[in-house]
N, C-alpha and C positions, 0 to 999 in steps of 0.2 A: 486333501493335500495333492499339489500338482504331481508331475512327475518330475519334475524340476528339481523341486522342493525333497522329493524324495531321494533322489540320486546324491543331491549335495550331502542329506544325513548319513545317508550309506557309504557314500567315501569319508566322510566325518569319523564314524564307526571306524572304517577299515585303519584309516591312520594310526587313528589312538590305539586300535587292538597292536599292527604290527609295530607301532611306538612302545610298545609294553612288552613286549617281550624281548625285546636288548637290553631293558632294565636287570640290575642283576635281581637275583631273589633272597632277600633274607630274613629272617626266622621271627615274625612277631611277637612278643613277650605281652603280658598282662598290662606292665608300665608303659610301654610304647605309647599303646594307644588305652586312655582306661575307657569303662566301658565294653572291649573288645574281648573276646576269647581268643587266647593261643593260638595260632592256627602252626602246629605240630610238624605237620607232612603237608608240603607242598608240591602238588602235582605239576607239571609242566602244563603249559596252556595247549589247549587243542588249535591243530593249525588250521582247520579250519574256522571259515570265515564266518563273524557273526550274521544270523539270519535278518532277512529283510525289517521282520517285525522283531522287537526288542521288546520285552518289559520294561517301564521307569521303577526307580526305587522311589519308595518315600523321603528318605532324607536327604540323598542328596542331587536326584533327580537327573541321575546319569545312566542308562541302559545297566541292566542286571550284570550282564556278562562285562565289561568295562569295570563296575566296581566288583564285581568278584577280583578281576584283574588286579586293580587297584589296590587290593587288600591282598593280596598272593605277592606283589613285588613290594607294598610298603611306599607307594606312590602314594604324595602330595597330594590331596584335592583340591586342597585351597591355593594352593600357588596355578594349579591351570587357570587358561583362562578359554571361553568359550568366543568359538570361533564365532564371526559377526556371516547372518545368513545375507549375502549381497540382493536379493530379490526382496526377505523382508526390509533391508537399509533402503533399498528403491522405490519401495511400498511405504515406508516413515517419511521418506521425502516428499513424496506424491501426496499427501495425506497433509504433510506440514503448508507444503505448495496449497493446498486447498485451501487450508482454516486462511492464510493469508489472502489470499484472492476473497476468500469471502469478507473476513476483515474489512479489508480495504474496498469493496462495496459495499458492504453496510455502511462505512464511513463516510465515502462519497454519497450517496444515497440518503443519509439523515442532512449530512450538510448542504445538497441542494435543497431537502425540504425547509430547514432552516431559511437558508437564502430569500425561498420564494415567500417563507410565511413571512419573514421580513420587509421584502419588498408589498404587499400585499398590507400591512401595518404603515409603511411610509407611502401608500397610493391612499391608503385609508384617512390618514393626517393631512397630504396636502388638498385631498378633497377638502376636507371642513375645514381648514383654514379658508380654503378660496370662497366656499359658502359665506365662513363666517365674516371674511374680509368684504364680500359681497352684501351682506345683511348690514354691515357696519356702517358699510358706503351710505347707503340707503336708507338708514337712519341722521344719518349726517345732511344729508338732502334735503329731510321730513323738518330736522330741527333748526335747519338751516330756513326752510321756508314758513315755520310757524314765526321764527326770530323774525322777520320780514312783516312779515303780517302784524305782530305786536309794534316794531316800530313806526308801522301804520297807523295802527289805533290809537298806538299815542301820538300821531300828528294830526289825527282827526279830531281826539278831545282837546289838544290844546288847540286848534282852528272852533269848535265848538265851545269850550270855555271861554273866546274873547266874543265869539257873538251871547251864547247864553248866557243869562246871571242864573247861578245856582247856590242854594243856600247853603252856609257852612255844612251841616252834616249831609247832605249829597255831596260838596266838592269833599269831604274827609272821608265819606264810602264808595266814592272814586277811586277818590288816591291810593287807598287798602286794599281793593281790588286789582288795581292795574299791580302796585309793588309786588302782592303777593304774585299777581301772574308774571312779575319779569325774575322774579327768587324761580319759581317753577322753570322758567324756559333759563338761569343762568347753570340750573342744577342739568338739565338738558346738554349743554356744552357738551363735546368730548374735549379731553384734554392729550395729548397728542404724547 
């Protein structure tokens, strides 16, 4: 404990002992307080001052000599109230200032992470879109110029079917061949 800390208990002490003795004194009975013993003969308080170090009580955690006090004049304990120590309230503030600063950087701090895994997922998407929009193109080219090429071949079997003659089942396994390969390049299409 600083010395600070200790000066402020010490005139703490001092108050409350010379606040206790303008109290008047009177005579405690069994019923007053139950639990209690009589206390008979009341001696006047010593004027001297309580020493630096004090013993706490157990129950009610106030310096030995104060509740000797206390019980010699018939003093309230529940109605005091304990004085607020301004260096620990300084100390609760500083501490509260803390948790909040940290707070609010952790919060800042996940929501940039957020942000960037974000952006990082939307650079990830328009890649493969542009890939895939790329691939797409590219296959539209491929079916576009096989389309070109079949309509070729069918301008070359019908320029070769008015010169050749071909028998029924070669012009009908012609014809099977070419349809099914214009079914294959119509399934080709894309459809936009």
């Amino acid at each position: 404990m600083d010395t600070k800390k200790q000066k402020a208990l010490k005139t703490f002490r001092i108050e409350i002992f010379e606040s206790l003795r303008r109290f008047e004194r009177t005579d405690m009975s069994d019923s007053s307080r139950p639990g209690m013993k009589s206390i008979k003969t009341i001696q006047e308080p010593t004027v001297e001052r309580p020493p630096d170090v004090v013993w706490y009580d157990q129950v009610a955690h106030y310096p030995t000599v104060i509740t000797i006090n206390f019980l010699q004049y018939n003093y309230d304990t529940r109605k005091t109230k304990r004085r607020d120590d301004p260096e620990l309230q300084d100390a609760f503030h500083d501490f509260e200032d803390e948790i909040r600063r940290i707070l609010h950087a952790t919060k800042n701090e996940i929501g940039q992470e957020i942000k960037n895994h974000d952006q990082l997922l939307l650079q990830d998407i328009k890649e493969n879109l542009d890939m895939l929009t790329t691939d797409t193109e590219e296959l539209r080219r491929e079916v576009a110029g096989i389309t070109r090429e079949f309509s070729v071949i069918k301008e070359e079997f019908a320029s070769l079917r008015a010169s050749v003659e071909f028998t029924s089942n070669q012009y009908d396994g012609i014809n099977k061949k070419l349809s099914s390969l214009s079914n294959v390049i119509k399934n080709l299409n894309f459809k936009d």
